[in-house]
C-alpha positions as CSV (number, residue, x, y, z in Angstrom):
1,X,32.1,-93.6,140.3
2,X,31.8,-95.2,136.6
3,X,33.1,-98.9,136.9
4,X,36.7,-99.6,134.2
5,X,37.1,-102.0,132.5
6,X,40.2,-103.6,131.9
7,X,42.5,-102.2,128.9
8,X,40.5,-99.2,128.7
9,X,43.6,-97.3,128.4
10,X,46.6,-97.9,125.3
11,X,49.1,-98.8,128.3
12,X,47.0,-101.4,129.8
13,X,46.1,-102.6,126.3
14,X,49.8,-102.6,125.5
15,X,50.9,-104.2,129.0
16,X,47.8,-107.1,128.0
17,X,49.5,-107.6,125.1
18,X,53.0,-108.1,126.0
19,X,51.8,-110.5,129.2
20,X,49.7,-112.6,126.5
21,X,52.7,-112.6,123.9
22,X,51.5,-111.0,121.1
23,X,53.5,-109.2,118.8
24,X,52.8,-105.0,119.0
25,X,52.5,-105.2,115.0
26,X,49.9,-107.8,115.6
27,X,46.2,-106.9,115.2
28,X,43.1,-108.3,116.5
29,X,40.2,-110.1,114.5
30,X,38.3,-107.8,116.5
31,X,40.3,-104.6,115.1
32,X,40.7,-105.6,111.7
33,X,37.2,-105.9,111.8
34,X,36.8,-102.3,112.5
35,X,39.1,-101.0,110.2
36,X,37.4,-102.8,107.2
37,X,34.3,-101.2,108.5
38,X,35.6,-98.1,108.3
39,X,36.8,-98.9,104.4
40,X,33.5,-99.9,103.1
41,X,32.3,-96.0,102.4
42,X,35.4,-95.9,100.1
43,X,33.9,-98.5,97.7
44,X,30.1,-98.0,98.8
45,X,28.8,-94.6,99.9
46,X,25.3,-94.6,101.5
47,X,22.3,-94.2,98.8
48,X,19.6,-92.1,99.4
49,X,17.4,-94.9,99.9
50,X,19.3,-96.0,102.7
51,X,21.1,-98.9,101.4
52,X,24.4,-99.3,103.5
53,X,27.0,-101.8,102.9
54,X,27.6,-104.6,105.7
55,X,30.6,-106.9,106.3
56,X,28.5,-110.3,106.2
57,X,32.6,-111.9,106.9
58,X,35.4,-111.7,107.4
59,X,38.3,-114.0,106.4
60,X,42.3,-114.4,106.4
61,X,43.0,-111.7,103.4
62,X,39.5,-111.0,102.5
63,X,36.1,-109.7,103.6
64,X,32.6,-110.7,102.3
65,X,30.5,-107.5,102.1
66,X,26.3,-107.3,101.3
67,X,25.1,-104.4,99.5
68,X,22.0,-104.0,97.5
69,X,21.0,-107.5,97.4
70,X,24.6,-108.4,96.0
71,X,28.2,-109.5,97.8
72,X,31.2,-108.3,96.6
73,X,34.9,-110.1,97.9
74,X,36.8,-107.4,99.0
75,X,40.3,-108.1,99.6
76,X,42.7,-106.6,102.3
77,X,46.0,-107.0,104.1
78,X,47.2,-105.9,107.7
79,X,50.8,-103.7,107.4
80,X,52.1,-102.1,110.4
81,X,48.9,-102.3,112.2
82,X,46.9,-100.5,109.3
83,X,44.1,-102.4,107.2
84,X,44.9,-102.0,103.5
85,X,42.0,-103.1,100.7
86,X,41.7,-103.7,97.1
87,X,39.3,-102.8,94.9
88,X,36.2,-105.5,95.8
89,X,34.9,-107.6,93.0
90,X,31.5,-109.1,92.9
91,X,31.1,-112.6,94.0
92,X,27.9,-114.8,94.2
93,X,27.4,-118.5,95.9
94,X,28.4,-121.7,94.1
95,X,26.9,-125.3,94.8
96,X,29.5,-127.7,94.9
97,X,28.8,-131.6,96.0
98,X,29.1,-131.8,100.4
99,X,31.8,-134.5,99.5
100,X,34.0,-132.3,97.8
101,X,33.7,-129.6,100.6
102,X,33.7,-131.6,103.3
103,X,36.8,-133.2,102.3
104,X,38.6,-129.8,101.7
105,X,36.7,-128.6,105.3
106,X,38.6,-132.1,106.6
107,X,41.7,-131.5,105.6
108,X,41.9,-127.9,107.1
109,X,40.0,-128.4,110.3
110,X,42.5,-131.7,110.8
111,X,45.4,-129.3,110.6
112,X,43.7,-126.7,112.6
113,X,43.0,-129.5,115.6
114,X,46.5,-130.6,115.4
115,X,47.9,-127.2,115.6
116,X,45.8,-126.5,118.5
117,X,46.7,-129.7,120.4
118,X,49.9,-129.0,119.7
119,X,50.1,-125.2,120.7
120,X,46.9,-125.3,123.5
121,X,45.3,-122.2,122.0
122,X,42.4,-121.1,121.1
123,X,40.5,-122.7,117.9
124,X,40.7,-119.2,116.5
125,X,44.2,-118.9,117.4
126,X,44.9,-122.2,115.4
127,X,42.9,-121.4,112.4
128,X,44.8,-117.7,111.8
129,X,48.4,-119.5,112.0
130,X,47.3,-122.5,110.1
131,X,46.2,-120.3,107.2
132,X,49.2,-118.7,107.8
133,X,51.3,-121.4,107.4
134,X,49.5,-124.0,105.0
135,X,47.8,-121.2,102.7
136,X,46.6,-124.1,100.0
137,X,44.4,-125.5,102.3
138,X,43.1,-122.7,103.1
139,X,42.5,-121.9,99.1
140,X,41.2,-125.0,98.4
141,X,38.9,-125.2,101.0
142,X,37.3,-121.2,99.8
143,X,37.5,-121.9,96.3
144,X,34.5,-124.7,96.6
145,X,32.8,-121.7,99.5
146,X,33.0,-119.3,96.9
147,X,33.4,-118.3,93.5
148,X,34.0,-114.7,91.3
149,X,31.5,-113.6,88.9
């Protein structure tokens, strides 16, 4: 007999959730994920020499995504447990001076901590709502990581 893993079915998956306290709109980093995957042949279909688009990262409302050499921001929102994305634009790599990212990284990550102290949950956890809540820092803390064409 095949060994289960927990949640392998949509009623343990939706008994996991309500036990842990999350919302049955909410969707997982690991889903969203997935469903941008499943977006990128929209914008990118697979040349014949192989070339296949990759999410390189994922953030808050948008994705980085590598194809041919290039990365283009592609941006998305979650509604009613369905990935929606906008048309991606091309971005490329900026070097700004580590003081003025670090401090931006500070001021974030110093939120983050203090939400996570305050709320004992995961790092991850912290980051999502503290994006959530305090979208400038992030902003200003992924303006200096990257910049439009």
């Amino acid at each position: 007999m095949a060994k289960r893993n927990i949640n392998d079915t949509p009623e343990e998956r939706a008994a996991m959730r309500q036990l842990l306290g999350i919302n049955s709109s909410e969707v997982s980093h690991d889903r969203i994920r997935e469903l941008l995957d499943k977006q990128l042949a929209k914008y990118w279909p697979d040349s014949d020499a192989g070339t296949t688009a990759r999410i390189a990262e994922v953030f808050p409302s948008c994705a980085i995504v590598e194809w041919d050499g290039d990365q283009y921001r592609m941006p998305y929102s979650v509604e009613d447990g369905a990935v929606k994305t906008s048309k991606p634009e091309k971005v490329a790599t900026k070097y700004v001076p580590a003081s003025e990212l670090g401090a931006a990284r500070a001021a974030l990550m110093s939120e983050v901590a203090e939400y996570q102290e305050a709320h004992r949950c995961p790092a991850a956890i912290a980051l999502q709502e503290v994006t959530r809540l305090h979208p400038e820092l992030w902003e200003n803390y992924s303006k200096l990581v990257m910049r439009a064409v």
